[in-house]
ROMARDO-481729 format. One line per 5 residues: number of its first residue (from 1); their letters; for each residue x, y, z of N, C-alpha, C. Coordinates in steps of 0.05 Angstrom, whole numbers, always signed. Layout:
NUM) a) X Y Z X Y Z X Y Z | ... .
//
This chain:
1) xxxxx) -1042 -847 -1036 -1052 -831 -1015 -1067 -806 -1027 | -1093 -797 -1013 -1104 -776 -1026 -1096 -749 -1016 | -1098 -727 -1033 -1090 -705 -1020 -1095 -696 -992 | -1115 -705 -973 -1127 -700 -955 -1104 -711 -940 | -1098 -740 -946 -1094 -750 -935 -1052 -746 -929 .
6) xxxxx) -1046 -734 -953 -1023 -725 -945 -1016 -696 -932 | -1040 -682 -934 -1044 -661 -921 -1045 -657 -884 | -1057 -687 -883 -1056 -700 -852 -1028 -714 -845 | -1008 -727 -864 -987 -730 -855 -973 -711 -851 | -966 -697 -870 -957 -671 -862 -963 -655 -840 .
11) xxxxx) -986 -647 -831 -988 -628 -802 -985 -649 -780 | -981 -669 -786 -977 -690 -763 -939 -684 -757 | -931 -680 -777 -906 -687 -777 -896 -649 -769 | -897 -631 -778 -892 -614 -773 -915 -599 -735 | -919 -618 -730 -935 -615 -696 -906 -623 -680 .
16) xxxxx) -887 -640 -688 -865 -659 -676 -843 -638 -678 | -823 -646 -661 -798 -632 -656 -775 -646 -665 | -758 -632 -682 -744 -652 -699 -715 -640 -686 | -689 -662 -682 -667 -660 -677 -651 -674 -700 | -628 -667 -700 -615 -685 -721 -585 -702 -706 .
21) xxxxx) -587 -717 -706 -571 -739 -697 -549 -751 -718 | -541 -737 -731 -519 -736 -748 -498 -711 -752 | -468 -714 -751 -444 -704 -746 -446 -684 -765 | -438 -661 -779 -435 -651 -800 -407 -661 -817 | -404 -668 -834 -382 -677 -860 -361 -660 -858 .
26) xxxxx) -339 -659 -855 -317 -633 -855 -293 -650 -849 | -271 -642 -876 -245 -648 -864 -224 -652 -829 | -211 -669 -830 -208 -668 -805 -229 -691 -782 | -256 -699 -789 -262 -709 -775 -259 -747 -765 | -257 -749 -741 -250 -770 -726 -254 -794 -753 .
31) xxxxx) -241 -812 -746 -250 -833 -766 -232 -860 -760 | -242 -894 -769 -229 -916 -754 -201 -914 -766 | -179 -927 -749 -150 -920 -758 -150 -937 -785 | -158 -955 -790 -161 -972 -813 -173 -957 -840 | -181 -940 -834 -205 -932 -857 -198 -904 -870 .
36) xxxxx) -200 -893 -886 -191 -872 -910 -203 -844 -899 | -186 -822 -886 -196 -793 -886 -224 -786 -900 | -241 -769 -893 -260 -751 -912 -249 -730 -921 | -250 -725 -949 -228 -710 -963 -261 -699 -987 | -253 -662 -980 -281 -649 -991 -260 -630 -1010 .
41) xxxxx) -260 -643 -1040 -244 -614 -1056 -261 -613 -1089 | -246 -588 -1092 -256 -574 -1113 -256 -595 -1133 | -279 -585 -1146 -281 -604 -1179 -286 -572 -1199 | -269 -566 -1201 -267 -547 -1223 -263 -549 -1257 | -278 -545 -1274 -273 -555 -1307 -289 -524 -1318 .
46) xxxxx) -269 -517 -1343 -272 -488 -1341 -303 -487 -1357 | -310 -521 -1376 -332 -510 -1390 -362 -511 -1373 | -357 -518 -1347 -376 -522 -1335 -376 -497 -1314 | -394 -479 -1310 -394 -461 -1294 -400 -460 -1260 | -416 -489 -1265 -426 -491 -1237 -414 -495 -1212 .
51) xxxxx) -415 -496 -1189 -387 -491 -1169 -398 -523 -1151 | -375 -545 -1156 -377 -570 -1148 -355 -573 -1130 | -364 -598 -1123 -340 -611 -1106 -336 -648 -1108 | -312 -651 -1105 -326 -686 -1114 -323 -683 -1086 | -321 -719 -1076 -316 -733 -1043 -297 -757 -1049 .
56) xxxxx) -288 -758 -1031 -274 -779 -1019 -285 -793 -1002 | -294 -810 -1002 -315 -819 -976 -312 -845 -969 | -307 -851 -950 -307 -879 -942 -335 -881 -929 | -339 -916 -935 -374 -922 -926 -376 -919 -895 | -367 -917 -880 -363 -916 -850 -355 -895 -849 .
61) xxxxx) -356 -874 -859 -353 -841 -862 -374 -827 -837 | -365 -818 -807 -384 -789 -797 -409 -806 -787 | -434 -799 -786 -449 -816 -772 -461 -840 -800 | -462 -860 -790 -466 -882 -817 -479 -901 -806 | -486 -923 -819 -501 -949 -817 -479 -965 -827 .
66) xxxxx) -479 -996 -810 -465 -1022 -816 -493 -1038 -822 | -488 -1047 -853 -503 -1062 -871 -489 -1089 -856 | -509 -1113 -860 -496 -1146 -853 -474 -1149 -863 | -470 -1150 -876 -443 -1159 -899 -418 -1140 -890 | -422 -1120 -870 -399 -1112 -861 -387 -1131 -840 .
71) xxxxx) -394 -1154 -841 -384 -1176 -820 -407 -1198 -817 | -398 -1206 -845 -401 -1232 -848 -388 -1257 -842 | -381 -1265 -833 -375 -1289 -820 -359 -1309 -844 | -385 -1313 -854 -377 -1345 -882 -378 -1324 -911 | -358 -1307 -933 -368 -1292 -944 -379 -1304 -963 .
76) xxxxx) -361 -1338 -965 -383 -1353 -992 -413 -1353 -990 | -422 -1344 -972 -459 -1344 -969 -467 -1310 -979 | -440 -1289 -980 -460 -1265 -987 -475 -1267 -1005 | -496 -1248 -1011 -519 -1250 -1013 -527 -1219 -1016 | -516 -1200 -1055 -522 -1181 -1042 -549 -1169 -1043 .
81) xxxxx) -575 -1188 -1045 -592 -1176 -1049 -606 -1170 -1020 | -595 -1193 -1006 -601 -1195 -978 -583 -1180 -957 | -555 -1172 -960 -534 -1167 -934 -525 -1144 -949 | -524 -1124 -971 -516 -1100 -981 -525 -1082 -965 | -520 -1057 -966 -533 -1039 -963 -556 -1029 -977 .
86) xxxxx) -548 -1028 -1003 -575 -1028 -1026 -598 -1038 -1016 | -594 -1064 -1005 -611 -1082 -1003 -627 -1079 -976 | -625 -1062 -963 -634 -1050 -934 -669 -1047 -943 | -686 -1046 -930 -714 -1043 -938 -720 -1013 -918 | -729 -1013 -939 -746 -979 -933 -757 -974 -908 .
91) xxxxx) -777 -999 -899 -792 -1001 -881 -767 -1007 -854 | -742 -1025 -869 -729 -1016 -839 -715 -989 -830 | -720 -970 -848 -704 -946 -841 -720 -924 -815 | -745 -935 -812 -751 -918 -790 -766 -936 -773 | -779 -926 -751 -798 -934 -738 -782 -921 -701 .
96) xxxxx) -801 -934 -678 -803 -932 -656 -763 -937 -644 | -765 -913 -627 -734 -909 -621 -733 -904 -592 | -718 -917 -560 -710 -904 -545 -671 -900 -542 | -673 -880 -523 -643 -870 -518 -637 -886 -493 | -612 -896 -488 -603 -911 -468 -587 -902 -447 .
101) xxxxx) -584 -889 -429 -560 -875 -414 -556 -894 -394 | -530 -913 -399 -527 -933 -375 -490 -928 -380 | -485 -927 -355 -450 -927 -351 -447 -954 -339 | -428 -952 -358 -401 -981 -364 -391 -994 -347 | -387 -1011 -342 -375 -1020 -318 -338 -1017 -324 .
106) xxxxx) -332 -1041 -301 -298 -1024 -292 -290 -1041 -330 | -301 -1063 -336 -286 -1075 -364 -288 -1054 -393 | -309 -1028 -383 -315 -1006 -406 -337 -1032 -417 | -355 -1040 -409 -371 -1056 -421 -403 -1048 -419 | -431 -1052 -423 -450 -1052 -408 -457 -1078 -417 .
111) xxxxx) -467 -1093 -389 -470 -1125 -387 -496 -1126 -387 | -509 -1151 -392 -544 -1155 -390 -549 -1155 -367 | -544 -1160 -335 -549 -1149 -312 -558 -1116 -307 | -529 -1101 -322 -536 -1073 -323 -561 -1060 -344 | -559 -1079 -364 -593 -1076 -378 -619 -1079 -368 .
116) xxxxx) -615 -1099 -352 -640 -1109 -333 -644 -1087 -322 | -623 -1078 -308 -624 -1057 -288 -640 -1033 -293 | -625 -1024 -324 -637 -1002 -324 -668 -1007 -335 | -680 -1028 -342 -708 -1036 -351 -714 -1031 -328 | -722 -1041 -304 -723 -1037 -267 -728 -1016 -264 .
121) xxxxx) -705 -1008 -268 -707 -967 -258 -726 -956 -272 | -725 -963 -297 -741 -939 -317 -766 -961 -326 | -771 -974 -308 -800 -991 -318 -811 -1000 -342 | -785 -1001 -357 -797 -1001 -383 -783 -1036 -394 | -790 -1042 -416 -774 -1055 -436 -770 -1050 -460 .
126) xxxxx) -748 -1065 -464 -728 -1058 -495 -742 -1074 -517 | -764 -1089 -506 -779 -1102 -524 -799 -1085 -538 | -809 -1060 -526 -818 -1042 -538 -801 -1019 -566 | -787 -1026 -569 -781 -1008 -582 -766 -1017 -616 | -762 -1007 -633 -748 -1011 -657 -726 -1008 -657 .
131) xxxxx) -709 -988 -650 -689 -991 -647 -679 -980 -616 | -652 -987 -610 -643 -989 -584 -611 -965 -587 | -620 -941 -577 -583 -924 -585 -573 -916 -555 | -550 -927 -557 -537 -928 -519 -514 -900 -530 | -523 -887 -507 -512 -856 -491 -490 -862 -483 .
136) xxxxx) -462 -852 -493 -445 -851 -477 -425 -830 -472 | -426 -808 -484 -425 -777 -477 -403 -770 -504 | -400 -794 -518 -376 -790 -532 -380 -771 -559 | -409 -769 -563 -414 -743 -574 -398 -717 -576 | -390 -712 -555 -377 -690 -535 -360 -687 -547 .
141) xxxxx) -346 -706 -547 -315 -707 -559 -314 -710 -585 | -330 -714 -598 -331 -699 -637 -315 -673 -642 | -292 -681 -655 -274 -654 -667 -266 -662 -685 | -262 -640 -706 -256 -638 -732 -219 -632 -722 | -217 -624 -709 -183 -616 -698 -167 -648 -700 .
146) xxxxx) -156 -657 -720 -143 -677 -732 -125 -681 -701 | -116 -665 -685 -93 -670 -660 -116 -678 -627 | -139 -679 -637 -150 -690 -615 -167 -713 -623 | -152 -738 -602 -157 -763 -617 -170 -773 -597 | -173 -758 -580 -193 -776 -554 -220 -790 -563 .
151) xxxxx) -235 -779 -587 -249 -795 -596 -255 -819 -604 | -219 -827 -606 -212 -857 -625 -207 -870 -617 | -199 -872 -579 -185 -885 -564 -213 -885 -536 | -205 -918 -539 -223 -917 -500 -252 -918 -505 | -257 -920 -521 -288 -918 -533 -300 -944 -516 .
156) xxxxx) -331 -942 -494 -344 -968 -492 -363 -984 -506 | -365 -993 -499 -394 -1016 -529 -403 -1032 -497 | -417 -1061 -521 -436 -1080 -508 -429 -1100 -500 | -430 -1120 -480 -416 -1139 -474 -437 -1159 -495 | -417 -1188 -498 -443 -1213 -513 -464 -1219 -496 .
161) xxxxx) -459 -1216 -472 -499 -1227 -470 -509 -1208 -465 | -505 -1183 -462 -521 -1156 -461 -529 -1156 -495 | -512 -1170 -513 -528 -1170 -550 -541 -1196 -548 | -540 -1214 -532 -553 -1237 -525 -581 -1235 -518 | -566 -1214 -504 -594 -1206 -488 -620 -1190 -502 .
166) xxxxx) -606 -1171 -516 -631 -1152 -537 -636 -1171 -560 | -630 -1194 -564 -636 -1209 -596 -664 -1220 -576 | -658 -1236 -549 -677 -1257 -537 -697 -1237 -528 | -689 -1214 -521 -723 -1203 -512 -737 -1185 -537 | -719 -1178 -553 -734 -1160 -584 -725 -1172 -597 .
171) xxxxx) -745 -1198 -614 -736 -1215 -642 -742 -1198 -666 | -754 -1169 -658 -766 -1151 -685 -751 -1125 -689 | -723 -1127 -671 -712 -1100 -660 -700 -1102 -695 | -694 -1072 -709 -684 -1067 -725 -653 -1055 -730 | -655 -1033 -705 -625 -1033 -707 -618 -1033 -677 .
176) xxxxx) -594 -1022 -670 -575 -1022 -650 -551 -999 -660 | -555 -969 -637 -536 -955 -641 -516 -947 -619 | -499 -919 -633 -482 -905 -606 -474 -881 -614 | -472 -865 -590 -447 -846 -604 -426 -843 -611 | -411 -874 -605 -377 -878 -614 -373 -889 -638 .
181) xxxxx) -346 -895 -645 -341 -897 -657 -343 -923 -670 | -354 -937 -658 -358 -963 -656 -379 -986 -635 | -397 -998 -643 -412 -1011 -618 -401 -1034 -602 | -377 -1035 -614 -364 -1051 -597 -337 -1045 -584 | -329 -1042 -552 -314 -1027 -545 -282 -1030 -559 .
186) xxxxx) -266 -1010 -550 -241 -1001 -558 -219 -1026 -566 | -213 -1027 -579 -199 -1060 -586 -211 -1081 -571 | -236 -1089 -581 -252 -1117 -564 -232 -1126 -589 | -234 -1155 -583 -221 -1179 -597 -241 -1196 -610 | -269 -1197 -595 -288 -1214 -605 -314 -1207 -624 .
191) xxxxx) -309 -1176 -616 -336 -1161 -639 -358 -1175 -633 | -363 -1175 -602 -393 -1187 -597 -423 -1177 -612 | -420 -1143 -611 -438 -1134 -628 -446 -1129 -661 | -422 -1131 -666 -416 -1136 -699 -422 -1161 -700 | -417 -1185 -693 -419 -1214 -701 -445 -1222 -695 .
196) xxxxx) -461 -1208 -672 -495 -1225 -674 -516 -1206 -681 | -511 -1181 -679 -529 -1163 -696 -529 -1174 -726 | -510 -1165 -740 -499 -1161 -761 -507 -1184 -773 | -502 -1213 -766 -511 -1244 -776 -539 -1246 -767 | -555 -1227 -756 -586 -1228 -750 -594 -1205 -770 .
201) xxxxx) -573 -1192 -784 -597 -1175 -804 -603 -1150 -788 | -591 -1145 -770 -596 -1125 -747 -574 -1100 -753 | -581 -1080 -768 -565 -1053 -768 -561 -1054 -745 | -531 -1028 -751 -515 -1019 -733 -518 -992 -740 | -514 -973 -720 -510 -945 -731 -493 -929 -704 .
206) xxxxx) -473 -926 -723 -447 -911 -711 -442 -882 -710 | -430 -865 -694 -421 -846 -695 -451 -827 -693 | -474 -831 -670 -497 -816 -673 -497 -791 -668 | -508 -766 -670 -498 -746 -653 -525 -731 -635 | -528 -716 -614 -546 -708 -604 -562 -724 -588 .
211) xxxxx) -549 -754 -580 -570 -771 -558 -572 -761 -531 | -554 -738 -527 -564 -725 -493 -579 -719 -497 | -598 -702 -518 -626 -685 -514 -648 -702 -517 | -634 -732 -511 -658 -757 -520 -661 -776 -498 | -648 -768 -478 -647 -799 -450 -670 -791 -433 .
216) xxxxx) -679 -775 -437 -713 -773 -416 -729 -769 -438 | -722 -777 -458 -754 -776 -480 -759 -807 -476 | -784 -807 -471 -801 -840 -466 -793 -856 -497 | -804 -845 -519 -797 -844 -547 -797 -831 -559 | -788 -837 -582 -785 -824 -606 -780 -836 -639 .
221) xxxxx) -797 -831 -659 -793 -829 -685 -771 -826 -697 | -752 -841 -705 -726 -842 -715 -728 -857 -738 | -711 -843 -763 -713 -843 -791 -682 -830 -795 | -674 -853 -812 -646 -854 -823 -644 -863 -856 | -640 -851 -868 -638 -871 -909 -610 -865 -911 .
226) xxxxx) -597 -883 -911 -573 -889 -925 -571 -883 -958 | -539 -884 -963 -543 -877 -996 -542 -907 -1008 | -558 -906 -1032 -569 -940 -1047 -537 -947 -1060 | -529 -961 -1047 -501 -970 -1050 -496 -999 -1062 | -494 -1006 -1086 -494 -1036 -1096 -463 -1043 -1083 .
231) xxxxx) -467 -1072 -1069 -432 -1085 -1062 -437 -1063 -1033 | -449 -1046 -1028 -438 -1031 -1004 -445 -1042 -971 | -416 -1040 -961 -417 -1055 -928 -432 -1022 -911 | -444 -1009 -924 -453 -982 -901 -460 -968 -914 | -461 -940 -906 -471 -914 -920 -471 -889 -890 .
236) xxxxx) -454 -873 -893 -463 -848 -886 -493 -843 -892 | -507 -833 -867 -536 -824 -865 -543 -798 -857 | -566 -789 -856 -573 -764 -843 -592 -775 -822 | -592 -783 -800 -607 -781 -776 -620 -770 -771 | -649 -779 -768 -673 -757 -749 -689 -773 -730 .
241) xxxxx) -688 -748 -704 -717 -762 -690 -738 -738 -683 | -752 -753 -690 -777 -737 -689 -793 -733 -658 | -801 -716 -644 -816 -727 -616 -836 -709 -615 | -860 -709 -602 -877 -700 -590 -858 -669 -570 | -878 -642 -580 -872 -623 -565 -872 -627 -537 .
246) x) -852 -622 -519 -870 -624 -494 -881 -599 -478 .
//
């Protein structure tokens, strides 16, 4: 690219309004009962002066991405050049993004009826877009306060043909997100969204933060890089969407 020409990306990019859609890192925060605390401590060594910290981090750490191979099915077929995280392509880390605000029905589910629905209402389709992130206020309830667990419990997701449904009308969709803790609701048994995303190559991205300031934006520019993880089922990310001033 010639200088001109990055000079033009750049005022393109700084014309846009940027939000960040990712949790901040801090002890204490929500995390799956299965999975290992975030633990932030000193790395002190007297010949080194500089002031560090190591991490404790689990790959599903705060707001993150599910690589394929976090639910793989057959694991004799992994494949990590193909289903790692490492192995994620550049080109899928950004592109065309809407926000979804649709409430759950009485099963805590949203069904492909209620998808339709909201295509209807809002005239639009899900075939337009790159990725697809469903609103469900649980943002809200992000606390670092280790004694409030409402985060971890009761969480909704997607029913299977509402993921039936976004594979048959976007064969180019890249990911599928939320603000919970999970895209598939609170003890599902069948992991409808983990099992046909995930075996389509179709990121997941968990734990988003800031999708209320996103459900009346038509679109938006969303860009996520994970960390290059060899063997890795995820990666903690930094989230952005980019939009047009209005």
């Amino acid at each position: 690219m010639s200088v001109n020409g990055v000079a033009s990306a750049l005022s393109c990019l700084e014309k846009l309004s940027i939000i960040d859609l990712s949790h901040t890192l801090i002890e204490g925060i929500p995390h799956f009962p299965t999975h290992t605390a975030y633990r932030h401590l000193p790395c002190v060594n007297p010949l080194d002066p500089a002031l560090m910290f190591s991490l404790e981090l689990h790959e599903h750490t705060g707001t993150h991405v599910d690589a394929p191979m976090h639910y793989l099915k057959d694991i004799s077929k992994l494949d990590i050049s193909k289903h790692a995280v490492s192995a994620i392509r550049v080109k899928d880390m950004f592109g065309t993004c809407k926000v979804l605000d649709i409430k759950p029905g009485e099963d805590n589910l949203i069904s492909k009826t209620s998808l339709i629905a909201w295509e209807n209402q809002n005239y639009t389709s899900i075939s337009d877009y790159d990725f697809l992130f469903f609103y469900f206020g649980w943002e809200h309830k992000w606390s670092a306060d280790q004694s409030n667990v409402v985060f971890t419990k009761k969480w909704p997701g997607l029913s299977r043909d509402c993921c039936e449904y976004i594979l048959e009308m976007n064969p180019r969709i890249k990911g599928v997100g939320t603000d919970c803790l999970g895209l598939d609701k609170w003890k599902s048994s069948d992991i409808p969204a983990h099992d046909l995303f995930l075996q389509n190559n179709i990121l997941i991205y968990e734990n988003l933060n800031n999708l209320s300031k996103l459900t009346e934006v038509d679109q938006f520019l969303f860009m996520a890089f994970p960390l290059k993880i060899f063997m890795g089922s995820g990666s903690p990310i930094r989230a952005i969407a980019f939009l047009e001033e209005r």
